[in-house]
SERO-4910 file (N, C-alpha, C, O; in steps of 0.05 Angstrom, whole numbers):
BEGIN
 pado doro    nc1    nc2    nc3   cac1   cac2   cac3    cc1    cc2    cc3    oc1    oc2    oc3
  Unk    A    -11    382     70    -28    364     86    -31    338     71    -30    339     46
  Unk    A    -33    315     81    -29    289     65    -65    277     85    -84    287     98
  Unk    A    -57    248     73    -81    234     82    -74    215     99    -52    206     91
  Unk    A    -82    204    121    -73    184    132    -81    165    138   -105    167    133
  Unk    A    -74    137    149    -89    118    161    -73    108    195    -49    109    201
  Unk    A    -94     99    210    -88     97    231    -98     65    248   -116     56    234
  Unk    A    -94     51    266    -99     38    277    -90     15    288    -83     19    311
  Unk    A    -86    -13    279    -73    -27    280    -44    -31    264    -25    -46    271
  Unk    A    -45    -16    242    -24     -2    222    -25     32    222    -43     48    228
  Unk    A      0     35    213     -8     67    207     20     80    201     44     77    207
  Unk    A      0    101    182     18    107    160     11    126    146     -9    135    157
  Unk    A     16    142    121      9    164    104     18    154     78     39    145     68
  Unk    A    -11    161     70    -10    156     39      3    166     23      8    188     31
  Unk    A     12    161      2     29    161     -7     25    187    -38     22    178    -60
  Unk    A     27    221    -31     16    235    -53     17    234    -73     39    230    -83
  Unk    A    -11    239    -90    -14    241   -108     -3    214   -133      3    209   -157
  Unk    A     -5    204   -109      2    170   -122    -27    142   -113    -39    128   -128
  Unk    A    -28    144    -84    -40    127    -66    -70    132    -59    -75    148    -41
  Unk    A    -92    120    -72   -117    130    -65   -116    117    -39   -102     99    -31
  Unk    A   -139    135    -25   -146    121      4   -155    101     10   -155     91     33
  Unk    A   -169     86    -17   -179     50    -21   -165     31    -19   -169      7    -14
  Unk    A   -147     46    -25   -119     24    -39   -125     -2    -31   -125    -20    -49
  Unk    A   -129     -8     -8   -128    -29     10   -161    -45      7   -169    -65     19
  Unk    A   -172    -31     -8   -185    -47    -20   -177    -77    -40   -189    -98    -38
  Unk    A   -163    -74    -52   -154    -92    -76   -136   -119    -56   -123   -139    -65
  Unk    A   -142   -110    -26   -128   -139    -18   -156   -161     -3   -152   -181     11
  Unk    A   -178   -151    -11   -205   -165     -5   -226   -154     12   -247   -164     18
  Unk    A   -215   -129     17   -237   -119     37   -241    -96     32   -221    -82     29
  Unk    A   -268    -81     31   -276    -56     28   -281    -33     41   -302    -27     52
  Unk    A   -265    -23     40   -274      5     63   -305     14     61   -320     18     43
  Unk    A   -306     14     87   -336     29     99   -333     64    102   -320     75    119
  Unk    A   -349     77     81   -352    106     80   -365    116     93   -381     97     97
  Unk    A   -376    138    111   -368    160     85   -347    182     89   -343    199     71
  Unk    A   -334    183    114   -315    207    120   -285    192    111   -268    203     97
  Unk    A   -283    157    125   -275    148    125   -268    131    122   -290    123    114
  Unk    A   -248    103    117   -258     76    114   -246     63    126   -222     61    127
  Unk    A   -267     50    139   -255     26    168   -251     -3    152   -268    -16    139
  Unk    A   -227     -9    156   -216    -34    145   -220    -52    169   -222    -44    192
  Unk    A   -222    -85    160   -214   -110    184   -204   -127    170   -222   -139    158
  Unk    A   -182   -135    163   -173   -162    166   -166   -173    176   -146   -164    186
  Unk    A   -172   -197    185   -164   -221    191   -151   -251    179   -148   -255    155
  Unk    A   -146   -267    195   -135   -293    179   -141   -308    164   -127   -326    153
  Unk    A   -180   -298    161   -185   -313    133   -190   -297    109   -203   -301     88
  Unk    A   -174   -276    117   -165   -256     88   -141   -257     80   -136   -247     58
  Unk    A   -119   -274     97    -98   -273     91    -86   -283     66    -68   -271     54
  Unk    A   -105   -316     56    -88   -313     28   -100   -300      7    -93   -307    -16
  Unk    A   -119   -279     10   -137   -266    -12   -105   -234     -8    -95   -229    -30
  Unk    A    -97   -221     10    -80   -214     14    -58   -223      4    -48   -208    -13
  Unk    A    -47   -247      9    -21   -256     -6    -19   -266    -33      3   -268    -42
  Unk    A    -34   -270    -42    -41   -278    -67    -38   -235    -75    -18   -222    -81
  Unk    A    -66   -227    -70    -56   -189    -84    -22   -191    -81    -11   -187   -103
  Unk    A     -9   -194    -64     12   -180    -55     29   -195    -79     45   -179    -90
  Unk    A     30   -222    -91     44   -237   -106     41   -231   -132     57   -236   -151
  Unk    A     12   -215   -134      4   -199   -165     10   -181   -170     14   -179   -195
  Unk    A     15   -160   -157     37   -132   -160     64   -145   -162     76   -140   -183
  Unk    A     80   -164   -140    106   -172   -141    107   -180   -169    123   -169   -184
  Unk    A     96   -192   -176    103   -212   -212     92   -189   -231     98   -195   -254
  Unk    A     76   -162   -230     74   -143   -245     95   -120   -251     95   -110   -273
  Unk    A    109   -113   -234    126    -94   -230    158   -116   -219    160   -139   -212
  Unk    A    181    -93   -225    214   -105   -221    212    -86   -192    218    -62   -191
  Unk    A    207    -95   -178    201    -85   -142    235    -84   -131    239    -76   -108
  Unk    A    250    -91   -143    289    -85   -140    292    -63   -147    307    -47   -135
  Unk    A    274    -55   -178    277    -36   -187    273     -8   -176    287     12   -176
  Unk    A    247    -17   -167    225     18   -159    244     13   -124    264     27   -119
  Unk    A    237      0   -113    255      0    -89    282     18    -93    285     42    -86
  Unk    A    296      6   -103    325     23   -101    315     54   -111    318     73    -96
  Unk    A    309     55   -125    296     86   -138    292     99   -113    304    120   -118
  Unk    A    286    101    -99    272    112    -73    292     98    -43    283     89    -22
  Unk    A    316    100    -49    330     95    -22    346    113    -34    357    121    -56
  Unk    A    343    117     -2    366    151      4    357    173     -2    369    194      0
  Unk    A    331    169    -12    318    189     -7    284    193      1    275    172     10
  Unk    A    260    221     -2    235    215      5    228    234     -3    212    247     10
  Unk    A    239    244    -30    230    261    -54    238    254    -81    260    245    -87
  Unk    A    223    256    -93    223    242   -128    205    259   -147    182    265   -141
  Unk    A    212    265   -163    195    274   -186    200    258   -221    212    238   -228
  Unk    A    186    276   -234    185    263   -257    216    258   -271    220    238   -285
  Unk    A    234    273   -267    259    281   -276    269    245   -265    274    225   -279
  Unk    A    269    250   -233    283    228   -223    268    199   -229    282    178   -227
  Unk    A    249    197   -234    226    172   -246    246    167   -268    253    144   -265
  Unk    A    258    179   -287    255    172   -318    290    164   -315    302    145   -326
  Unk    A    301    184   -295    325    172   -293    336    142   -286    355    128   -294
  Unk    A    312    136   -263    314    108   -264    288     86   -275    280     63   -270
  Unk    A    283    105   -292    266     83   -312    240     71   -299    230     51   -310
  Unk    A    225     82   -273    213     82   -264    180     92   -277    179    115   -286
  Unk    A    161     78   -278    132     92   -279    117    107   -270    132    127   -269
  Unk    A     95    114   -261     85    125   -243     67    103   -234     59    103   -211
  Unk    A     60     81   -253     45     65   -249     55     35   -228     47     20   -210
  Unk    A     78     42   -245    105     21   -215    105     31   -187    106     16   -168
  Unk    A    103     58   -185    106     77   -166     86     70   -143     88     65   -119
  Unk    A     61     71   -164     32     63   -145     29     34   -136     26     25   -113
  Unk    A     32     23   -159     44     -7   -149     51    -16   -126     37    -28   -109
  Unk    A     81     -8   -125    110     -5   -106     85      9    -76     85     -2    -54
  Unk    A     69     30    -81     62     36    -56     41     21    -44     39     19    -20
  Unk    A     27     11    -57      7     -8    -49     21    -35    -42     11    -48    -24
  Unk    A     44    -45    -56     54    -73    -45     60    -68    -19     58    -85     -1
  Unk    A     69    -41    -15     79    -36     20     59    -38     40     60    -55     58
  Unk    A     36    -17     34     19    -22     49      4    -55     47    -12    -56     66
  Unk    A      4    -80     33    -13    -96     33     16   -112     49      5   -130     63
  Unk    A     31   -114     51     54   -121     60     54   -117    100     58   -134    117
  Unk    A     48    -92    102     34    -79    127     16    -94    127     19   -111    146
  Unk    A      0    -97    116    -26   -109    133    -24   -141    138    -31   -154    158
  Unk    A    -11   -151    113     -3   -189    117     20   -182    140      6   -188    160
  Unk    A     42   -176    150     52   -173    179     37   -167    203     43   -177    224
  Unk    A     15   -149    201      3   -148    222    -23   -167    225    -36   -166    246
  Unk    A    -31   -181    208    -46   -208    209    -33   -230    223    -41   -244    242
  Unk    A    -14   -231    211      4   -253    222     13   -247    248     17   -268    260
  Unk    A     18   -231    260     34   -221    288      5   -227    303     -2   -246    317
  Unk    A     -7   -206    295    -36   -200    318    -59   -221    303    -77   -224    321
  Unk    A    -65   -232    286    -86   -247    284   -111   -237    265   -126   -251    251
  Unk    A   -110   -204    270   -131   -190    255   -111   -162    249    -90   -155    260
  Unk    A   -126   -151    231   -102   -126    221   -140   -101    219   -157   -100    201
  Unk    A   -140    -90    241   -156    -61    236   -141    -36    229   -118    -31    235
  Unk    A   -161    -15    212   -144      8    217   -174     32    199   -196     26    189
  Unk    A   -164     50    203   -176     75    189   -169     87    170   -144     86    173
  Unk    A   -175    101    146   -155    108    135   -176    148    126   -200    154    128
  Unk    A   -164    157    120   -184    178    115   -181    184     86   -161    177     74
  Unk    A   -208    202     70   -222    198     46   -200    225     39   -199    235     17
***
């Protein structure tokens, strides 16, 4: 069973890697307590792109990327083979999702969604 989020984006978190906040760290705070209801909008957007440019310049995102094509299973074995972290890992999953949310700002204007605890 995984965790998910739903709404204007949507998607599944990413185990035992991806807290359900995550999407906190792009300016906005989830509202508890089963759940947390996200809103962004366009005047979150460069508080969003700016996060998204602080993971990009923290982590080699060519790197952890390729690691994870062609496939949607990884363990520690396959991490070390390609020199991967776990901390790049989390990284790499949060750039996606804040990535998700700056596309759907920009398309639709406001980016909602749910995500569960």
């Amino acid at each position: 069973m995984g965790r998910y989020y739903s709404g204007d984006i949507e998607g599944k978190f990413w185990f035992a890697v991806q807290s359900s906040n995550c999407a906190d760290r792009f300016g906005y705070q989830g509202e508890p307590p089963n759940y947390l209801e996200y809103y962004f909008d366009e005047e979150e957007l460069p508080e969003v792109e700016a996060e998204i440019k602080r993971i990009e310049d923290a982590i080699d995102v060519d790197k952890v990327k390729a690691c994870f094509e062609g496939t949607d299973f990884y363990n520690d074995e396959w991490l070390k083979k390609h020199s991967v972290t776990d901390h790049e890992v989390s990284e790499y999953a949060d750039l996606l999702m804040g990535r998700r949310i700056r596309d759907c700002i920009k398309e639709d204007g406001q980016c909602s969604f749910t995500a569960e605890l």
